[in-house]
N, C-alpha and C positions, 0 to 999 in steps of 0.2 A: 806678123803677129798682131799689129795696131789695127792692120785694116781686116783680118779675120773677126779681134775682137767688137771691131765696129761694126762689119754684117750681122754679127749674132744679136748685137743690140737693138741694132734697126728693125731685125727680122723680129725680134719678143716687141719692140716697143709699134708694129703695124699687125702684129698678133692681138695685140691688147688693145690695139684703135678696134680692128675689125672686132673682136668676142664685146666691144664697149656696146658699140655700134649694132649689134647682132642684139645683145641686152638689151639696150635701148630701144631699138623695134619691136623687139617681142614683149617689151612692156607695153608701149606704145597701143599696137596690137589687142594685149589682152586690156587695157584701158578705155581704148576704142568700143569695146565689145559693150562698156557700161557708159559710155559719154553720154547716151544718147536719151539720158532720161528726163521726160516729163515734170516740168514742174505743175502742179495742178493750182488751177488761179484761186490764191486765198485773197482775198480784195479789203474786206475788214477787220479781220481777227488777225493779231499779231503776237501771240502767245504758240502756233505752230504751224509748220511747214512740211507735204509732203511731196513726196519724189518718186515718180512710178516708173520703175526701168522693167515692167510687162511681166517679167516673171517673178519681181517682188516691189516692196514699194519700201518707202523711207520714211518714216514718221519721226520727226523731230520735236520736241516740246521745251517749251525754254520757259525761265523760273518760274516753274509752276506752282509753288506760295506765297503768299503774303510777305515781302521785304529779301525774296531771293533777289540774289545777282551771280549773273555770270553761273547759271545751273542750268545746263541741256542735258533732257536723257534722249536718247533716242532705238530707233524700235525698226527690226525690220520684218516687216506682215510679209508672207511668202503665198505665193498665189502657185505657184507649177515648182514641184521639185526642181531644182536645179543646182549648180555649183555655184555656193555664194564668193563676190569677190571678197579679197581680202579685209575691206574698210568693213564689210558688212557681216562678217565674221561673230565679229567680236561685241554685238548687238544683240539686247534682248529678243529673242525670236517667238515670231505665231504666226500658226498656220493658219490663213482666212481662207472662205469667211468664217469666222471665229460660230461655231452650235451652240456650245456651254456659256454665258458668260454671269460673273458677280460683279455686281455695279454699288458700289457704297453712294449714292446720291440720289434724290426721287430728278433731278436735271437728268443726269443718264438715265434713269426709267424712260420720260420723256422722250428722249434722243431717240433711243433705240424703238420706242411706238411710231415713231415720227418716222422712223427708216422701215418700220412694217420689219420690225425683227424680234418682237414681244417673247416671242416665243422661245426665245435661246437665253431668258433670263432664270434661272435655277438658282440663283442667291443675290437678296439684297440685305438693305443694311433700315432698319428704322421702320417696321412695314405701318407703325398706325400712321405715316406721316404722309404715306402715300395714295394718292388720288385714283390715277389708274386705273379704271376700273378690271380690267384684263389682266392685270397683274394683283387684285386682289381678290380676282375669282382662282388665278392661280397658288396663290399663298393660301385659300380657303380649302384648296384639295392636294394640298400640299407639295405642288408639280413647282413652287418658290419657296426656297427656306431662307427665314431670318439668321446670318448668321455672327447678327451680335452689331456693335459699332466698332470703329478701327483702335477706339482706345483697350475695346472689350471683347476682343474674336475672339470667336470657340474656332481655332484652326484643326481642331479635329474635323469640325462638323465642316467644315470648308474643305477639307482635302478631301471629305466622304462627295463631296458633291461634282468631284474631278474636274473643277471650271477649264477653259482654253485660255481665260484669263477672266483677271482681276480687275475692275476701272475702279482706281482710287482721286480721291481730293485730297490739294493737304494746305492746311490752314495757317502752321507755320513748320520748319524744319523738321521737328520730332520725328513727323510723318516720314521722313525718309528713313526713319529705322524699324516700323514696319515694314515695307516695304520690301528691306533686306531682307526680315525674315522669312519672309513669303519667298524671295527668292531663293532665299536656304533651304525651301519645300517643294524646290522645284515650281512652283505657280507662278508662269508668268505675270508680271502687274505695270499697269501702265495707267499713266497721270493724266486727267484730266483738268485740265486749268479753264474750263467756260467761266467761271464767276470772277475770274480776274479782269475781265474784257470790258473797256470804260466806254464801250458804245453797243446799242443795240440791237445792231446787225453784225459787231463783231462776234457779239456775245451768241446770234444765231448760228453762225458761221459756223460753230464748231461742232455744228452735227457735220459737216461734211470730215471734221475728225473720227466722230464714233462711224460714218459710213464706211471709212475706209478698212475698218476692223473685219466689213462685211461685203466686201467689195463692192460699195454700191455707190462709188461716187457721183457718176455720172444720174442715177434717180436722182439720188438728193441735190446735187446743185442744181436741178431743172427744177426740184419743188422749190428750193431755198433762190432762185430767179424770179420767182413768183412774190416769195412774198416783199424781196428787194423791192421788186416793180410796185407792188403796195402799200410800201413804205415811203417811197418816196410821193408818191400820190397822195397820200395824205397828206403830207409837208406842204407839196404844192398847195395845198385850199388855202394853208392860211398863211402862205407866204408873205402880203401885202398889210395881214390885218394890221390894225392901229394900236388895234387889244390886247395887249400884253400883259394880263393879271397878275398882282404878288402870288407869291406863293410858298409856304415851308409845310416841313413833312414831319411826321412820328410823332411818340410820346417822351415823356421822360423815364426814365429808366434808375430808380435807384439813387433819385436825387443828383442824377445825369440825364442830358438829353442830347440823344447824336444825330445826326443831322448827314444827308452826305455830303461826301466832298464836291467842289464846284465843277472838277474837271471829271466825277464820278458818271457811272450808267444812268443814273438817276437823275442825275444835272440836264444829262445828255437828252434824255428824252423829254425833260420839262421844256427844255430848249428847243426840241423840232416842235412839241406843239403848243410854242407860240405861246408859252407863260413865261413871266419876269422870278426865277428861281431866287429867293435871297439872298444865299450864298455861291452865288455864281463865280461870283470875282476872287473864291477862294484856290489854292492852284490844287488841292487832295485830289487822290482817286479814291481816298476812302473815307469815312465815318469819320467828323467832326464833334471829339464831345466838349459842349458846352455847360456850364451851370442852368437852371431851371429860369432864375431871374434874367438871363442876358436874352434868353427864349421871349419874354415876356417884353420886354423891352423892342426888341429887335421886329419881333412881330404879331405886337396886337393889330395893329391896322394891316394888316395881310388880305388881300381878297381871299382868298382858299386855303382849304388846313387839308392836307392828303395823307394817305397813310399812315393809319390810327391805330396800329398794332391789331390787337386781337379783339378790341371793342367795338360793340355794334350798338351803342346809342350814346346819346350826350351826358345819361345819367350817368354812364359808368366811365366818361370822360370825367367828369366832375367826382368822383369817387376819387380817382389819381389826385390831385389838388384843384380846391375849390376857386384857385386864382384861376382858371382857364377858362372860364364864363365870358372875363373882359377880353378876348380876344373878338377883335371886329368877323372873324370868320364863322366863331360859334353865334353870335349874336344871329349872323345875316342865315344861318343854315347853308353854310359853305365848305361841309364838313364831307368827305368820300374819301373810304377805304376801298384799300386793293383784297378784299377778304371777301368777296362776292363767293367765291366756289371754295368752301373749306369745308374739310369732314366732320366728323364726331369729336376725335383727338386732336384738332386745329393745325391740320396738316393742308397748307395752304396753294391750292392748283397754280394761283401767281407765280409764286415763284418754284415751281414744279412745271408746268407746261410754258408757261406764261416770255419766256427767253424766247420759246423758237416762232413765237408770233405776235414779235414787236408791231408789227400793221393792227395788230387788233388791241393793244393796249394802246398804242396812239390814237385810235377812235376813242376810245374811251375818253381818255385824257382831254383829246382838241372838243367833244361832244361837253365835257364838264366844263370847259373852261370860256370854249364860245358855244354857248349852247342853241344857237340860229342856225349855226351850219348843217346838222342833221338830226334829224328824231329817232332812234332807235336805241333797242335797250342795252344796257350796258354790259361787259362780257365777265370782265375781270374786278372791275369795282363795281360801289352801292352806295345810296346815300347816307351818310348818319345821322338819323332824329332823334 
């Protein structure tokens, strides 16, 4: 009877090895079928990461607001029908390359001109603020409709317009509960995080996010090679120089004056060309506000005063407070904003095109600041008399 009851246990307990073992393979198996995915080389941008396993890709985006942590959404773009595995299931899905899309930011307008995809825009957010020319011939014949801001969507007028998706920003959490509700409309939506990115090829980098919406990665990282290679190029000139000018940036604001952070995008680029930023030494990625007087103190003997908000002469510098005359920059006519290309309603192409062609903001900049190195006219800035 013992050794009966021992065979039968033997035999369920080499039953249960092999059906483990047989499991275990055919997970293996179908595992194998998706191991073998592509990461695609993101080099600067650390804000997201995709993963092409051919018949769909992986988009991943991490804290895409101002003081997230520990927040990934992620997203899987579908290129060929196919049977998704199980992890990719349970993922916002779109089918690329995306036709319809609404983009709340004039950066993604950009993005997607940039990827030669203009044409698949049928909803933005903000249209006087947009430069564009192509997208406000499109909003003129009504082939782009404005459909509000995210604090303010007309979602009727947005589900009339049947987007493939939605490209959202978000500035701090709240944003995540739009979001939800667009997901409760069925509209896919997915986070764009470029203006988090504290350097300026990171910050380019992330068209090769909006590309993959449209399956174009491989264009755009050939275009986005290029302007790497002239980015660095620039750097090179003045790698050695001696010439390190001061330098602080904006206006005051409201009886505040902010300033960016040291380890900010804007730090970053005073630093490739070859200017001594003020506030360098400070560790922010973002906007330092100061009192007006620390301003004054801190930097009247400044070689150069940059980006002057929305004014375009020294008179209407001096309008804001008359103390700003004694600044050694105003004195010496060392004054240039980044407001060279802005429309009507002071919607400003800088910071609309101006990310995905850091090589040509850095002429500008190294041209302002050593001005022997090269003669030509300036793109993004202008001087202020």
């Amino acid at each position: 009877m013992k050794n009966n009851l021992f065979r039968i246990t033997l035999a369920v307990a080499i039953f249960a090895l092999i059906s483990c073992v047989e499991t275990e393979e055919k997970t293996t198996q179908k595992d194998k079928k998706f191991a073998g995915a592509k990461k695609i080389n993101i080099v600067h941008a650390k804000g997201f990461r995709i993963e092409d396993y051919k018949d769909f890709l992986i988009l991943s985006v991490s804290n895409p607001w101002q003081g997230a942590e520990n927040v990934k959404y992620e997203y899987v773009l579908i290129k060929n029908e196919t049977s998704l595995p199980d992890f990719a299931k349970k993922l916002t899905k779109i089918k690329i390359p995306v036709k319809r899309m609404v983009c709340f930011s004039t950066t993604h307008v950009a993005s997607i001109d940039f990827i030669e995809e203009t044409n698949s825009i049928v909803g933005i957010s903000g249209w006087k603020y947009i430069n564009n020319q192509k997208i406000r011939e499109k909003i003129a014949n009504n082939e782009t409709i404005d459909v509000g801001n995210i604090d303010n969507m007309n979602y009727e007028l947005l589900l009339s317009l049947k987007p493939d998706v939605v490209m959202v920003y978000g500035i701090e959490q709240s944003v995540a509960s739009y979001v939800a509700k667009l997901g409760e409309l069925n509209i896919p939506v997915i986070f764009n995080a470029d203006y988090l990115e504290n350097t300026p090829l990171g910050k380019t980098e992330w068209v090769k996010f909006v590309a993959a919406l449209y399956d174009k990665i491989d264009f755009v990282s050939e275009k986005f090679s290029k302007i790497e290679t002239e980015y660095w190029r620039e750097c090179e000139k003045i790698k050695d120089t001696k010439n390190n000018p001061t330098v602080f940036c904006n206006l005051p604001w409201k009886e505040t004056w902010y300033v960016p952070g040291g380890k900010s995008y804007f730090a970053n680029l005073l630093k490739d060309a070859g200017a001594k930023y003020l506030w360098s030494e400070n560790d922010s990625r973002s906007a330092i506000p100061l009192n007006i007087e620390s301003i004054i103190e801190s930097a009247s003997e400044s070689d150069f005063w940059i980006n002057t908000g929305m004014v375009n002469s020294k008179a209407e510098i001096l309008s804001i407070d008359e103390r700003l005359e004694n600044f050694k920059a105003f004195r010496n006519n060392k004054i240039f904003n980044n407001n060279a290309k802005t429309n009507q309603f002071g919607g400003n192409d800088f910071w609309e095109s101006g990310f995905l062609y850091p090589h040509l903001i850095l002429k500008d900049l190294i041209q302002i600041f050593h001005s022997k190195t090269e003669n030509r006219e300036l793109v993004y800035y202008k001087k202020v008399n």
